[in-house]
N, C-alpha and C positions, 0 to 999 in steps of 0.2 A: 159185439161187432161180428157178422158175418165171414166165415171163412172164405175167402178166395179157392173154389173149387181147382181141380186141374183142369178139367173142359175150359174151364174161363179162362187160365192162364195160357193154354191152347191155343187157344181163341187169340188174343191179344197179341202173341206171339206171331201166330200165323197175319195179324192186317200188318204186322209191323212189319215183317221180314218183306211181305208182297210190295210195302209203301216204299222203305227202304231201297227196295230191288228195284224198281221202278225212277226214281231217284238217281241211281245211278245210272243205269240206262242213258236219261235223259241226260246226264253228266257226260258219260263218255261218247255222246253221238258228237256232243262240238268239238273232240278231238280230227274228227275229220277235216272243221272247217281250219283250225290252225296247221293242222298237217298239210292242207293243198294250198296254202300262203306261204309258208315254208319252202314245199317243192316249186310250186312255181314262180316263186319270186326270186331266191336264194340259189334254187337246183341244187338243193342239199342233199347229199346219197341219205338213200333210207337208212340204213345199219347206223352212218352216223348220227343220225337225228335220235334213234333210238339209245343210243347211247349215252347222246346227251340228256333227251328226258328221262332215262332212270339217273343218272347225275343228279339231276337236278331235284327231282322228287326224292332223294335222299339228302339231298342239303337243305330242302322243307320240313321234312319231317322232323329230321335231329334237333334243330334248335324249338322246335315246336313241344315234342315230346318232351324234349330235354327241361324246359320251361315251366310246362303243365302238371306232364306226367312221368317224372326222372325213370320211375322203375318198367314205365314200359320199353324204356334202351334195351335193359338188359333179358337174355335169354336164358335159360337152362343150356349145356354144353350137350346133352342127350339129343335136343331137338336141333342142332347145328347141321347135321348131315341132313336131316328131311330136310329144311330151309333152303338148302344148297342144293337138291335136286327138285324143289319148287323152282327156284330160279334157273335152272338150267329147263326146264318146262317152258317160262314167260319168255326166255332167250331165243329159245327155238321155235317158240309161236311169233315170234317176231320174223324171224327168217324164213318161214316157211308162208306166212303172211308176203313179207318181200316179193319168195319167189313166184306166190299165187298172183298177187296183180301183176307181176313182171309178164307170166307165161301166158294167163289167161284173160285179161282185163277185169277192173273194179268191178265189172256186174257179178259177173262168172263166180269171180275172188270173193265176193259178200254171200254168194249162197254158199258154195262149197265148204266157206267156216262156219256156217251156221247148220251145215250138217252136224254141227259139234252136236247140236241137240239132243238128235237121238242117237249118237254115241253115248253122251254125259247119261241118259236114260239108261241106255242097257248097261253100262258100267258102273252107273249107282244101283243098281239092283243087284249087278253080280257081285262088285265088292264092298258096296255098303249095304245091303237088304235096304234100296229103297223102294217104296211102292212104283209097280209099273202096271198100270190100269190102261183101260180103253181109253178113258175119257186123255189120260195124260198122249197116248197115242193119236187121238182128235186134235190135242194142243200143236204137239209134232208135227204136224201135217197140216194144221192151219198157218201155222208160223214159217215154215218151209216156201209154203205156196208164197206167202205174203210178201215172205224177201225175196224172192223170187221178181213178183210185181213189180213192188216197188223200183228194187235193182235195177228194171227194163231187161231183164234176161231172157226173156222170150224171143228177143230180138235173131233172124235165125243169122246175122251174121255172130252172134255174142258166144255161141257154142262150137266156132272154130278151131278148138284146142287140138294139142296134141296129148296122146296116154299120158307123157310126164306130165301137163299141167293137171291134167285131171287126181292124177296121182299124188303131186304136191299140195293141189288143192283140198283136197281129200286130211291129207298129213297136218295142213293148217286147222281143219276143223277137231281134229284129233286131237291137236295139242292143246286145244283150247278147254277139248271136254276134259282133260287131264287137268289142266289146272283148275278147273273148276273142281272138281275131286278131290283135289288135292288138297283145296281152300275147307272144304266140308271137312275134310278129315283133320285138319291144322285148328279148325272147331273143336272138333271132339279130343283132340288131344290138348284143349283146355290155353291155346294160343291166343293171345290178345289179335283181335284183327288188324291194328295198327300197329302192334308189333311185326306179325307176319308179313303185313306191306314194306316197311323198312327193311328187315333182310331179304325177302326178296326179291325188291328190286336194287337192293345192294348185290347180291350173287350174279345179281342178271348182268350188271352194268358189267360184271367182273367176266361174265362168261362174253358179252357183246364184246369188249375189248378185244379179247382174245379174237374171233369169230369176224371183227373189221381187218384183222389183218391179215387174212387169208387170202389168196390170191384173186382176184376179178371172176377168173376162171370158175372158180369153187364157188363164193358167194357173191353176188353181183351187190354193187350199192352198197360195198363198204369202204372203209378210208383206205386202206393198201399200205397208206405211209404212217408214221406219228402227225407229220405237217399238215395231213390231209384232215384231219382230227377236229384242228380248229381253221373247219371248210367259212367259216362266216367272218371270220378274221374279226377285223376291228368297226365291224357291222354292227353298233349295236342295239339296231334296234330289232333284228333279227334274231339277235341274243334274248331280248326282252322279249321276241314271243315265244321262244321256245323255251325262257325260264315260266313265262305267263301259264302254255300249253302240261308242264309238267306239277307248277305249283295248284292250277286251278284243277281243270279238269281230269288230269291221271290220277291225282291225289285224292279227288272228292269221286271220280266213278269206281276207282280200281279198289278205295279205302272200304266208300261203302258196300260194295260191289260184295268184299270179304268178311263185314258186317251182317249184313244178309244171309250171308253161310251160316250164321250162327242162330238162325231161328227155322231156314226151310234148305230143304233136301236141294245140291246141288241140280239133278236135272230139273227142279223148279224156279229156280232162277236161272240158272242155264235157257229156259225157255223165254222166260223175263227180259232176258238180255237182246232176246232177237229184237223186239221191241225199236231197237236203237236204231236199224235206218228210216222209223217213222220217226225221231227225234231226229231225225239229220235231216230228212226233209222237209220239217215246218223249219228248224232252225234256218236249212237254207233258205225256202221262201220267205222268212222277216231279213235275214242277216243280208244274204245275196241276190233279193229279187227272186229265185228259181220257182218256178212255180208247178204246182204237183198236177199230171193229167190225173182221166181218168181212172187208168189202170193203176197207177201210184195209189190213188184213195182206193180203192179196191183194196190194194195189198194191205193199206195201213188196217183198213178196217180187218180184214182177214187176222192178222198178228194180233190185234187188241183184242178180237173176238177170243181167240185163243185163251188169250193171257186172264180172260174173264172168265169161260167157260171154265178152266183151271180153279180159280179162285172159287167162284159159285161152286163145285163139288169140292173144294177141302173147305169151305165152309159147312155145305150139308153134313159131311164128314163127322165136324168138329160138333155139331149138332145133333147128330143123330149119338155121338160119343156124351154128351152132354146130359140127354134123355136118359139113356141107359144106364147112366151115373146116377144120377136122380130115381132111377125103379129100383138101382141097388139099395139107392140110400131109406125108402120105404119100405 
């Protein structure tokens, strides 16, 4: 029998991590559509809705794992403190989220996170030595442009903002490229990705808690009261989409999302991820009629171009590593 080279397992590694990534993407773009059925029908404060869905995606998980797979419950007591400042990470990419569409509208709010990019790039390079190439800075800049497009940001009433939104918004794409780092590093220190999803978004729920009952002043769109907590009352179908919203798609984008870290360098699925308001917008077009202009397919195209440009050089990569494996081996 043939030995399975390392180039080959390389290989394998890297379509699976890209397929993976990709996957979730597509998973987490329909949290939008149940998140604007929620606000609009309901006018559920943001903070609380976030609360509830890590709630809830901790009450999916435990009886699932608990079921399947008992020993991913449990964690080393070493790794408690990183878990709890991942989750105070997801917490404040919530709220800093919040405050970006609150200050500067959903368009503005979509690109300004997805500056996380080339943050997640320059911070995997600085503190994990990941590769930072041309071709990955082509990626950055095609995906940037894209959500840009798509978002309709160009629009010149859409860049109205004031410094603090720009500044919050900025803080929102920052947090994001931290937890994406964060998720890479929670790989390499040998964490179950589904383990890591369970405490962190058990910490998060525990730091949202706190963080709803801050004054209006301080964080906007949280409960204020205990009462305010359970804003849907005895609504329950309202309950059902936001148990639906946390059991299906946070679980299956954010799960796989952390899976993914375990095969390719955070800035590379960081990149992957922008991908998602082209998944928000076919979804909307079947789900809710919304139909994409011009400049929308533009964008999507520019973001897929990226995500493949990408792929096609860490394939060359993996191939040209492969060769040379092969001259050694003669």
């Amino acid at each position: 029998m043939a030995m399975t080279t390392e180039p080959d397992r390389s290989r394998v590694h890297l379509t699976r991590g890209y397929t993976i990534a990709l996957i979730s993407a597509a998973f987490l773009s329909t949290t939008a559509i149940f998140i604007r059925h929620l606000t609009l029908t309901y006018a559920l404060p943001a903070l609380v809705l976030a609360f509830w869905r890590d709630v809830f995606v901790m009450l999916t998980l435990l009886p699932v794992l608990g079921a399947l797979r008992p020993a991913l419950l449990r964690v080393e007591r070493r790794h408690l403190l990183y878990l709890a400042a991942y989750g105070l990470v997801l917490s404040l990419f919530n709220i800093t989220w919040t405050f970006s569409v609150a200050l500067n509208g959903a368009a503005v709010a979509t690109v300004l996170c997805y500056c996380s990019a080339a943050f997640t790039a320059l911070l995997g390079w600085w503190l994990l030595k990941e590769r930072l190439d041309g071709v990955k800075w082509l990626a950055i800049v095609l995906s940037l442009a894209g959500c840009a497009l798509v978002s309709g940001v160009f629009a010149r009433s859409a860049w109205r903002i004031s410094v603090g939104g720009m500044l919050v918004g900025t803080a929102a794409g920052l947090s994001y490229a931290i937890y994406s780092l964060m998720g890479r590093s929670a790989a390499q220190r040998g964490l179950n990705p589904w383990t890591t999803l369970l405490y962190t978004f058990g910490f998060a729920t525990l730091f949202l808690f706190g963080f709803n009952l801050l004054p209006e002043t301080v964080v906007p769109g949280g409960a204020n009261t205990l009462a305010d907590f359970f804003w849907l009352g005895g609504v329950w179908a309202g309950w059902g989409v936001l148990f639906l919203l946390a059991a299906g798609p946070t679980v299956a984008g954010f799960g796989l999302y952390n899976v993914s870290l375990s095969y390719l360098p955070s800035s590379v699925v960081n990149l992957i991820a922008t991908s998602e308001p082209v998944f928000t917008a076919i979804s909307a077009y079947f789900l809710l009629g919304e139909r994409l202009n011009g400049t929308q397919i533009a964008g999507s195209l520019m973001i897929l171009s990226g995500v493949v440009a990408l792929r096609l050089y860490d394939g060359w990569l993996e191939n040209r590593a492969r060769l040379l494996s092969a001259d050694l081996a003669d």
